[in-house]
Backbone as a chain_set.jsonl record, in Angstrom:
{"seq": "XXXXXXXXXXXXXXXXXXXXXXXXXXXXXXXXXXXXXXXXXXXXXXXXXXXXXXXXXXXXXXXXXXXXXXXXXXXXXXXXXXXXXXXXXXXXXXX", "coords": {"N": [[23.999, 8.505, 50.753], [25.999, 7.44, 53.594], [27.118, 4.253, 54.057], [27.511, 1.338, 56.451], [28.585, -2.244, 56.146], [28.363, -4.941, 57.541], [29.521, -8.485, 58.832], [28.254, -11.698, 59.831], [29.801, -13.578, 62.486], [28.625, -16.093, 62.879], [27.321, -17.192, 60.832], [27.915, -17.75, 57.301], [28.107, -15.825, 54.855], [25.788, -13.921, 55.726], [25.048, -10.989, 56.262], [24.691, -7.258, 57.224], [23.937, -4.275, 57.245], [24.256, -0.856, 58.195], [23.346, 2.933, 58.301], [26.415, 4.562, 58.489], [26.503, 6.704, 59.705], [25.348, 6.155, 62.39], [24.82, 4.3, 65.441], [25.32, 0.962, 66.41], [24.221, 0.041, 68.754], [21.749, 0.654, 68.817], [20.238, -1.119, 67.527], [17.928, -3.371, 67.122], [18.001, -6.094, 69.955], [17.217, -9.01, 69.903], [18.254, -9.225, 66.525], [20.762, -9.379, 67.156], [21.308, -11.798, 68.566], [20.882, -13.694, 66.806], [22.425, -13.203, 64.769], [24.867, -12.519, 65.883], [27.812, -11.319, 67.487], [29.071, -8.163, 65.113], [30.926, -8.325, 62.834], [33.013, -5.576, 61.219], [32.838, -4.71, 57.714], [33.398, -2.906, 55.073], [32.963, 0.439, 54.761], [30.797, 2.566, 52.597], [28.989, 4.194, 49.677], [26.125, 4.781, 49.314], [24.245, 5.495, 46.37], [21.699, 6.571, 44.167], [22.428, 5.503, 41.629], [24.268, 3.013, 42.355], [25.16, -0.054, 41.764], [24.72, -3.21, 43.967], [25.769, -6.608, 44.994], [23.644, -8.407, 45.552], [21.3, -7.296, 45.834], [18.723, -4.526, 44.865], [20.112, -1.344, 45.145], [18.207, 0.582, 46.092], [15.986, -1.05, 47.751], [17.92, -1.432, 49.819], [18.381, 0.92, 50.807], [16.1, 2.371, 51.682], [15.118, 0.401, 53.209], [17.214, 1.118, 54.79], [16.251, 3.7, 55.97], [13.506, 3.174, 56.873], [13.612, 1.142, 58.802], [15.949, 1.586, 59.761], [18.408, -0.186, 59.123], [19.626, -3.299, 57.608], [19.224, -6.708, 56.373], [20.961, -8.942, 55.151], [19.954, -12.138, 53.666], [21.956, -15.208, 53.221], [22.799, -16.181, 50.269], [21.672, -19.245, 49.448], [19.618, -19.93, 51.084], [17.346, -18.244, 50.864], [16.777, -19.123, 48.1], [16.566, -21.657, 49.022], [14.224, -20.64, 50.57], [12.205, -19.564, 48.842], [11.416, -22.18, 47.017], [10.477, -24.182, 48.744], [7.586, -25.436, 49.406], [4.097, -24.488, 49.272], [2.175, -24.29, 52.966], [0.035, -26.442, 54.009], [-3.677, -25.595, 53.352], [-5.52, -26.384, 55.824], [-4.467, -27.427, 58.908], [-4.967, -30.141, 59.569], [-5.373, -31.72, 57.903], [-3.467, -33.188, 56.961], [-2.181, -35.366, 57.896]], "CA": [[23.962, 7.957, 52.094], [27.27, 6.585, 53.57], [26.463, 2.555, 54.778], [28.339, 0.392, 56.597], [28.445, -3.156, 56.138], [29.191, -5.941, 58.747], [29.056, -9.786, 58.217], [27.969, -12.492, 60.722], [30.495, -14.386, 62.423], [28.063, -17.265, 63.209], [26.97, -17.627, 59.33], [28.57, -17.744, 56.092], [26.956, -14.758, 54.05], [25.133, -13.471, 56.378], [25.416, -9.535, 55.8], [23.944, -6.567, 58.159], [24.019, -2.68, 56.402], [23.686, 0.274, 58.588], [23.903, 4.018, 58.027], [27.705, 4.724, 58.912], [26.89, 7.537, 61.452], [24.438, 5.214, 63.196], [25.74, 3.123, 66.139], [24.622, -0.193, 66.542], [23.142, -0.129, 69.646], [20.225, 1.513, 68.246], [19.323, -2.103, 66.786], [17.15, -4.423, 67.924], [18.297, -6.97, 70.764], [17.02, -10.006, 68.697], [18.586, -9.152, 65.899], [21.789, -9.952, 67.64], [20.833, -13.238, 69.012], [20.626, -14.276, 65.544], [23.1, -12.572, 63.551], [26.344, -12.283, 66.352], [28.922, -9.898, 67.01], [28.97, -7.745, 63.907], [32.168, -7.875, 61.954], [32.618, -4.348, 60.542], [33.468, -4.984, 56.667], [33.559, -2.332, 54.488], [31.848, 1.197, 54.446], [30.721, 2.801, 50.938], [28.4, 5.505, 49.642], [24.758, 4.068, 48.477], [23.93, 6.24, 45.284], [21.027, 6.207, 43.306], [23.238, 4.698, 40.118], [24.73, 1.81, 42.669], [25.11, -1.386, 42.047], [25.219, -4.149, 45.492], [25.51, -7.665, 44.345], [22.848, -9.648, 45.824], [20.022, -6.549, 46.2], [19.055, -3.244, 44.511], [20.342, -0.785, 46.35], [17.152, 1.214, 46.328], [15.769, -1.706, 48.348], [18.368, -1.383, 51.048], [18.028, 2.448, 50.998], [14.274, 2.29, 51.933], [15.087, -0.484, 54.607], [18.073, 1.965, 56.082], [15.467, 4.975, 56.188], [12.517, 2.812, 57.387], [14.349, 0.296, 59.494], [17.772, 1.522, 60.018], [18.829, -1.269, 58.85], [19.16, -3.794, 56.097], [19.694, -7.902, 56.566], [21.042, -9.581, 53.45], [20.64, -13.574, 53.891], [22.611, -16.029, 52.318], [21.907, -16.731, 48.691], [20.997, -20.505, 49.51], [18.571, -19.56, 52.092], [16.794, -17.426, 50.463], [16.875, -19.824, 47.118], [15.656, -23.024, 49.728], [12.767, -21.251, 50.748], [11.739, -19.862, 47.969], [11.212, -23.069, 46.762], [9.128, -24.414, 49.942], [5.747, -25.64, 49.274], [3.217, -23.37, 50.308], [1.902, -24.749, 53.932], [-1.297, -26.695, 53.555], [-4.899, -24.575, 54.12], [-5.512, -27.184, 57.094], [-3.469, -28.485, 58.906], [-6.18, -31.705, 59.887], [-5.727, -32.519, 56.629], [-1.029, -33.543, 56.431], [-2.404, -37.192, 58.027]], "C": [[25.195, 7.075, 52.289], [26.226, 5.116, 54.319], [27.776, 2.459, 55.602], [28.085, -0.961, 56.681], [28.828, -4.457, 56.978], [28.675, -7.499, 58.383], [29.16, -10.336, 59.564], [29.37, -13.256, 60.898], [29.529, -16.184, 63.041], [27.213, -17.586, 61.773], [27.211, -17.093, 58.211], [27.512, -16.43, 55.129], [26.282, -14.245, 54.227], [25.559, -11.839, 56.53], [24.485, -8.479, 56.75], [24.402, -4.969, 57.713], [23.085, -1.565, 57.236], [23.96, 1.617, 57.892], [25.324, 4.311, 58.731], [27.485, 5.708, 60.321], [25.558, 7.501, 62.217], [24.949, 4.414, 64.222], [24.828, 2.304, 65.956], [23.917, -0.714, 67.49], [21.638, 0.212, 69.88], [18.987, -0.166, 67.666], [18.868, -2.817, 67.927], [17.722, -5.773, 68.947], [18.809, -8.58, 70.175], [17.877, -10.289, 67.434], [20.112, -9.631, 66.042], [22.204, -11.172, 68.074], [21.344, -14.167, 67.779], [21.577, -14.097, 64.654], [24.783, -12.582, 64.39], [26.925, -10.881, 66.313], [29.261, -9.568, 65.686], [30.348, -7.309, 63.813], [32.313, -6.885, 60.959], [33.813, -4.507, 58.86], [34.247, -4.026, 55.733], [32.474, -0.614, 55.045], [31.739, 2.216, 52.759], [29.439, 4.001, 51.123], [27.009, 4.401, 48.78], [24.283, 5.405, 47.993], [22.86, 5.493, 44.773], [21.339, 4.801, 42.088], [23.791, 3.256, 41.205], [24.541, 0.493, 42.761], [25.367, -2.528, 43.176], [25.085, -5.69, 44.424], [24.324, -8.637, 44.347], [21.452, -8.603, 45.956], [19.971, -5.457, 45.446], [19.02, -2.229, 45.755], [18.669, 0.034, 46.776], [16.134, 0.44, 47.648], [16.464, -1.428, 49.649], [18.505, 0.212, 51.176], [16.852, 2.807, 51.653], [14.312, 1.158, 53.354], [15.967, 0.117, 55.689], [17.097, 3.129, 56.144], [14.191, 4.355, 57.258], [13.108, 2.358, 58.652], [14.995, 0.79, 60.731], [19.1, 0.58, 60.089], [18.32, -2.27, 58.203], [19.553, -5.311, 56.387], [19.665, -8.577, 55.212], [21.42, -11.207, 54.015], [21.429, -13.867, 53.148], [22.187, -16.41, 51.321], [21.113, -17.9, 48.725], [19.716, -20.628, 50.283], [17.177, -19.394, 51.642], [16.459, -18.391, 48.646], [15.743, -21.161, 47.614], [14.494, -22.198, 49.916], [11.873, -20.413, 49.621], [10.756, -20.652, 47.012], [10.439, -24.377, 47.362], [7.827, -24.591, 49.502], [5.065, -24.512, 49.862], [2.054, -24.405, 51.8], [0.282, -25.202, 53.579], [-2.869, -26.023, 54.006], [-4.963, -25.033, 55.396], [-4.92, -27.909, 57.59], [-4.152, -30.073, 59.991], [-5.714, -32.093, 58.763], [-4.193, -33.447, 55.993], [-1.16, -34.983, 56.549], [-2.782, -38.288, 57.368]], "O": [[25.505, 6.184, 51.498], [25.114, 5.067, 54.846], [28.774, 3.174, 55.526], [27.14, -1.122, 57.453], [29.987, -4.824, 56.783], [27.63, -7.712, 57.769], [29.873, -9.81, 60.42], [30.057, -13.571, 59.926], [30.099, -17.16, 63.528], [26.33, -18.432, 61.911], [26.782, -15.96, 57.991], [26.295, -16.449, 54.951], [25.689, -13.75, 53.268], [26.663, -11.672, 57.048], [23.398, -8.975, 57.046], [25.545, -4.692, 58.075], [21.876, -1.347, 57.149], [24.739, 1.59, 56.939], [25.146, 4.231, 59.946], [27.973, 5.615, 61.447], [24.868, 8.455, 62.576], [25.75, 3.609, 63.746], [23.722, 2.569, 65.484], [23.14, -1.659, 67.358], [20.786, 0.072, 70.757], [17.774, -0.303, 67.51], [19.195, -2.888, 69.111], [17.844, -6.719, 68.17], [19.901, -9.13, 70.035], [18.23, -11.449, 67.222], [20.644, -10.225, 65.104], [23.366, -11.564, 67.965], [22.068, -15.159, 67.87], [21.602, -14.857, 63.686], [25.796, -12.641, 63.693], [26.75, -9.867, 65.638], [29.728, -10.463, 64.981], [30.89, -6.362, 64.383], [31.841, -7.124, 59.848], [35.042, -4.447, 58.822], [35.456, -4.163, 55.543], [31.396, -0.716, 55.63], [32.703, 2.392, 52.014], [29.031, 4.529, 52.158], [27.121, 3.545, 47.903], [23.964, 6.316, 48.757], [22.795, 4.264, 44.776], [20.792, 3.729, 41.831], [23.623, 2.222, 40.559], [23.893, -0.074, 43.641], [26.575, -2.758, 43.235], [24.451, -5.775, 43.373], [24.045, -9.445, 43.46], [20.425, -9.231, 46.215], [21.096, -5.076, 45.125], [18.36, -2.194, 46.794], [18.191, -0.133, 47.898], [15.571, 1.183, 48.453], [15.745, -1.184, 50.618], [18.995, 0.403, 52.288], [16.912, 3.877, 52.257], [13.553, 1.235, 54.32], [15.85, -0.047, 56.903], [17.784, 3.83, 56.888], [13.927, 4.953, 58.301], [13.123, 3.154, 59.591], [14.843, 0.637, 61.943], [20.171, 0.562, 60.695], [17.113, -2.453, 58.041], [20.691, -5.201, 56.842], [18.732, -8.732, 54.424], [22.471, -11.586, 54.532], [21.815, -13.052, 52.31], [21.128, -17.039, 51.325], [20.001, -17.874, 48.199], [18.865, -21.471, 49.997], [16.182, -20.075, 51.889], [15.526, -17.804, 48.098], [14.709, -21.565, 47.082], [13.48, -22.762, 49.504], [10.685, -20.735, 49.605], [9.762, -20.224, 46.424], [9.944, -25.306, 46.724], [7.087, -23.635, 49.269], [5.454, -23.778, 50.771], [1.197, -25.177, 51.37], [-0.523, -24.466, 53.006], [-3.085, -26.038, 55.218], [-4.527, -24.274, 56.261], [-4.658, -29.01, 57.106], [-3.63, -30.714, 60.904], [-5.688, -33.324, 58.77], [-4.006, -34.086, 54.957], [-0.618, -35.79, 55.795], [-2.757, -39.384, 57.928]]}, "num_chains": 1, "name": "protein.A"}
């Protein structure tokens, strides 16, 4: 499957992976809101055997088939919430 990859210009690491002979108007509205005009980075071939740095590709293979598209946050993001308490059963009970 060829990709293409585009990065946010309104946040640092912010990453967006379509199928190459996909336009982008196909995506969601929202998704734009949030993410900006998509800076077109690189495009590449997602293989079984491929390595991505921050995801297995198999993951973003399954999100471009389902989807049609793949959103890779920022490492820190994704690290902070992680690390988030889990929200309390009631929330009567935070006072």
């Amino acid at each position: 499957m060829n990709v293409s990859a585009y990065k946010s210009p309104k946040k640092a690491e912010l990453y967006l992976f379509t199928p190459s002979d996909h336009a982008l108007d196909h995506l969601p509205d929202e998704l734009f809101v949030m993410f900006g005009t998509p800076e077109h980075v690189v495009d590449f071939e997602l293989s079984p055997g491929r390595t991505l740095a921050r995801v297995d590709a198999d993951t973003v293979r399954q999100a471009l088939e389902h989807k049609g598209y793949y959103l890779q946050m920022p490492p820190n993001e994704q690290e902070t919430l992680s690390e988030m308490p889990a929200p309390p059963e009631h929330l009567d009970n935070i006072f």
